[in-house]
C-alpha positions, 0 to 999 in steps of 0.5 A: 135880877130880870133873865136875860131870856123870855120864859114863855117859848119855852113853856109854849114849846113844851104845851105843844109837845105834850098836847101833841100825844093825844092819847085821850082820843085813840079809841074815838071813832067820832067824825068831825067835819067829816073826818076823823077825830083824831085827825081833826085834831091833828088838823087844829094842832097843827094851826096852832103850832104854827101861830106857835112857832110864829110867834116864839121866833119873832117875838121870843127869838132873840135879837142881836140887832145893835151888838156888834 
């Protein structure tokens, strides 16, 4: 029997969650682009949520179109 609800945003939601904490970069004191690593990395995160997020609510989300 096939779920009644995608799998995948919540795995998708969970990677960002855990990417989120980017521990591994607390003592870089590289600059990229001219700012700070880490802030760099939040920069790019943050398009990436946001194509995330995008993409869970309209093709994750589901549909009560044609239920009444």
């Amino acid at each position: 029997m096939e779920p009644s609800h995608p799998r995948w945003p919540v795995a998708a939601l969970v990677a960002l969650a855990v990417t989120f904490e980017n521990f591994w970069m607390w003592a870089d004191d590289r600059l990229l682009f001219g700012l700070p690593s880490n802030l760099a990395y939040h920069l790019g995160l943050c398009v990436v949520a946001t194509a995330t997020l995008w993409a869970v609510v309209s093709r994750g989300w589901p549909s009560d179109r044609g239920k009444d």
